[in-house]
C-alpha positions in Angstrom: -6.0 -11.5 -16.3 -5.1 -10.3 -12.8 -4.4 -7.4 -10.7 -2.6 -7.0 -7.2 -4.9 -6.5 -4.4 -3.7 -3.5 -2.2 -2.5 -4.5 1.1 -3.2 -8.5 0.1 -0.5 -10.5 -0.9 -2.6 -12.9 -3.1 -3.3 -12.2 -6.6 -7.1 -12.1 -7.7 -8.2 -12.4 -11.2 -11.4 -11.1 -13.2 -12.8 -14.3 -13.3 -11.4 -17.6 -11.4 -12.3 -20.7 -10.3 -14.2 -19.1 -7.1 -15.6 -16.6 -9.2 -17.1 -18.3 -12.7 -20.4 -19.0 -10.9 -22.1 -15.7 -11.2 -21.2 -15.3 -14.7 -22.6 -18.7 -15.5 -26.0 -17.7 -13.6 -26.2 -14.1 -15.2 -25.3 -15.9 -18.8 -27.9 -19.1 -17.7 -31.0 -17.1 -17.1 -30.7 -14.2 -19.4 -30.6 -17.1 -22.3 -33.7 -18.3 -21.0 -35.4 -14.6 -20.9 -34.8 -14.9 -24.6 -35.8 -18.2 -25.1 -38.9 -17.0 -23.6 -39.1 -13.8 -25.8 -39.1 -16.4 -28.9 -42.9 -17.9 -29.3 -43.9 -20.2 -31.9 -45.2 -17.1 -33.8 -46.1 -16.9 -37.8 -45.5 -13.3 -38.0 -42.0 -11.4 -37.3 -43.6 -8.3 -35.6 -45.0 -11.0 -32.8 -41.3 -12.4 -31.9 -41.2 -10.0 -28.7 -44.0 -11.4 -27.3 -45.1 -14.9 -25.8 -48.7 -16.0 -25.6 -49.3 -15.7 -21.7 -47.4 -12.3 -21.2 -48.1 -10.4 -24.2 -45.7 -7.1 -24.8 -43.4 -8.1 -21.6 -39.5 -8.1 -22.9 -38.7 -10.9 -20.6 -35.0 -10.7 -21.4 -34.7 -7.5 -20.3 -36.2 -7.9 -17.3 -34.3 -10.9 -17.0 -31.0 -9.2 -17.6 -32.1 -6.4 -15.1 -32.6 -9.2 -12.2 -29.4 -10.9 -12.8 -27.2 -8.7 -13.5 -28.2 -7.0 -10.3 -27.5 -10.3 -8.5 -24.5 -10.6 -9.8 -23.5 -6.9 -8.3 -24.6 -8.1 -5.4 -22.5 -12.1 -5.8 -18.8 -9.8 -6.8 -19.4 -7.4 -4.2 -19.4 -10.6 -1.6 -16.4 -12.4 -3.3 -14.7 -8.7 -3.0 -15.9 -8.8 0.8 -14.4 -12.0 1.5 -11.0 -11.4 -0.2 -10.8 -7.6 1.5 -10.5 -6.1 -1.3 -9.7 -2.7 -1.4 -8.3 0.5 -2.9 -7.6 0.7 -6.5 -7.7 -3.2 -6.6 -11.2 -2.8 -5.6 -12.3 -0.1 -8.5 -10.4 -2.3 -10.8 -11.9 -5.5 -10.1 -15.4 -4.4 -9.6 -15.8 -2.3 -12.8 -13.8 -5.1 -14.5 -15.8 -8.1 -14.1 -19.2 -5.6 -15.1 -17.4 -5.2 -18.2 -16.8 -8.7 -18.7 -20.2 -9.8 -18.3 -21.3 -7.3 -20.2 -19.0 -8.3 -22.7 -20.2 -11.9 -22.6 -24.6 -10.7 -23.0 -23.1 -9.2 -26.1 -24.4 -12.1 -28.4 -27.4 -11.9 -26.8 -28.0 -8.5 -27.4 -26.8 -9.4 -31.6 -29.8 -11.7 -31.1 -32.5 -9.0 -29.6 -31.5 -7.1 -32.1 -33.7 -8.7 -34.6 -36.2 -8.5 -32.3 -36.0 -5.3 -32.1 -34.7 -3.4 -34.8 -33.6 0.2 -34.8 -33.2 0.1 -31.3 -29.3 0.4 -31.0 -29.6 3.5 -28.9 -31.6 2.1 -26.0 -29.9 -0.9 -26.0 -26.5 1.6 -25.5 -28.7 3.4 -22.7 -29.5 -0.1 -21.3 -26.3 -1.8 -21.0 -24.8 1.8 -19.5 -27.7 1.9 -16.8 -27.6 -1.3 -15.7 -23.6 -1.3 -15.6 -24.4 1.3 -12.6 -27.1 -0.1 -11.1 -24.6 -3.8 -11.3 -21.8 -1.8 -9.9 -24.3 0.2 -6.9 -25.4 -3.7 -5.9 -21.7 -5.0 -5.7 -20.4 -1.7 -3.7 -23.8 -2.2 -1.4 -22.5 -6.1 -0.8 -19.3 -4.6 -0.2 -20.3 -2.3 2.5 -22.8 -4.5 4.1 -20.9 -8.0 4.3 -18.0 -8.9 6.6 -15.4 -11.3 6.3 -16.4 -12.4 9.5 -18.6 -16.0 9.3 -20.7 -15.7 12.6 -21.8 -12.1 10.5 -22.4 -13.9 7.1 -26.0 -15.0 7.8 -27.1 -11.2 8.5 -25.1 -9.4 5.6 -26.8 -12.1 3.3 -30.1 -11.0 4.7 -29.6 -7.3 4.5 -28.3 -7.2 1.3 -31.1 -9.2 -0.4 -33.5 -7.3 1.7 -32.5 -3.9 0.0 -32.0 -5.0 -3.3 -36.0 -6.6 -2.4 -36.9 -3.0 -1.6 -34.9 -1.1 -4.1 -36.5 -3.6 -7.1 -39.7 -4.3 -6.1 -41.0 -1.5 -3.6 -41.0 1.4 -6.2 -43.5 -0.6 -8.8 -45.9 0.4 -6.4 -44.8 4.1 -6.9 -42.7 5.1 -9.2 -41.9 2.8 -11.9 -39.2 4.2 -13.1 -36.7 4.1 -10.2 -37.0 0.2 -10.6 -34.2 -1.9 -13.0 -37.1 -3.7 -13.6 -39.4 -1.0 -15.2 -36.7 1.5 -16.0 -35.1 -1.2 -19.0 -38.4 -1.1 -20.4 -38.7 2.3 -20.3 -35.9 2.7 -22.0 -36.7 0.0 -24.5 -40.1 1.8 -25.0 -38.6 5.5 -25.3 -40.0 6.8 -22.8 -39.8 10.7 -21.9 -36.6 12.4 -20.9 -37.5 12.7 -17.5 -38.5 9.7 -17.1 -34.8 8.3 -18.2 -33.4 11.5 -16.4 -35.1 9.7 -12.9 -34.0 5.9 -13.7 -30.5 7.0 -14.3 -30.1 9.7 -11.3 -31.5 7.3 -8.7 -28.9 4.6 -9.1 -26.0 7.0 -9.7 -26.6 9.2 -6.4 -27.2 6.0 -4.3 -24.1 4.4 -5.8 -21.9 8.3 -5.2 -23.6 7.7 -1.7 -22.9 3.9 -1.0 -19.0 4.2 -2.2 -18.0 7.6 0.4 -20.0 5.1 2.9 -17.3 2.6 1.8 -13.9 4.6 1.6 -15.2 6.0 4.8 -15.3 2.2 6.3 -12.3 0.8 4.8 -10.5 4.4 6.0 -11.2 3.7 9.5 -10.9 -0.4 9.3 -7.5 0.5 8.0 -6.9 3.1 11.4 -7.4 0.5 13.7 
């Protein structure tokens, strides 16, 4: 499946043979999260633990990390091929859906790990779908098709999605993906799910007039 990028006379598709490897990483690693979440345990109600992190739903957190990266991975391949316009929306919310579509099975699976939980795993996969699509507009905006600029838009980028994952464990828990998928998971109040989905939605409203306003004047000059 392909759409025609605006002012690009190629044709890019959802996924391609230059784009396949972040869905392989994000599909990779989140299978391991729930390998993980699967000890050798003689009683059901233990199956969401492992022995040496007791309680931790490593697959969410796993999910959270990756599917973050992989924002941050479609956001560069939409750097490097200029995408922009409605090509861009397109493409960008497309390939989310798509992985999302293929960490369905996984979810079937968590399921039985936890049941009943249908509604935060809804709530879940819609938060992290933002916070996914606020890392690949940041990549957007930050790297350049340039090469002698690569190097420093890879640093940057990392750098903030560093900050915006790890710094606010030491504050508030909630504005991380990290913490905020457990929170979730754990039903945790209404403002605290009120904070982790109004933090990545205001930065993402914020990072994409940054963007139009960028690709407005790159397309002045």
């Amino acid at each position: 499946m392909s759409f025609p990028e605006v002012g690009v006379n190629s044709r890019y598709g959802l996924v391609d043979r230059e784009s396949w490897q972040p869905f392989f990483t994000l599909l990779l690693f989140c299978g391991i999260g729930l390998l993980l979440t699967i000890p050798t345990a003689r009683l059901i109600c233990d199956f969401d633990r492992i022995a040496f992190l007791p309680g931790v739903p490593i697959f969410f957190h796993a999910y959270a990390l990756f599917l973050g990266i992989f924002g941050l991975n479609i956001g560069a391949t939409s750097a490097a091929r200029k995408e922009r316009g409605r090509a861009l929306v397109v493409l960008l919310a497309g390939r989310i859906l798509v992985t999302q579509a293929l960490s369905l099975p996984y979810f079937v699976f968590a399921w039985a790990l936890y049941p009943g939980e249908e509604a935060a795993f809804a709530a879940i996969i819609l938060y992290m779908s933002v916070v996914s699509l606020l890392c690949a507009t940041t990549a957007r905006l930050i790297e350049q098709p340039d090469r002698r600029n690569a190097p420093r838009g890879f640093l940057l980028k990392y750098g903030l999605f560093a900050i915006y994952y790890a710094l606010p464990l030491l504050g508030v828990p909630a504005v991380s993906p990290i913490t905020a998928v457990a929170q979730i998971l754990a039903g945790q109040s209404l403002g605290s799910l009120i904070v982790a989905f109004a933090v990545p939605a205001a930065l993402l409203a914020g990072c994409w007039l940054l963007l139009q306003r960028r690709l407005g004047d790159e397309r002045g000059v």
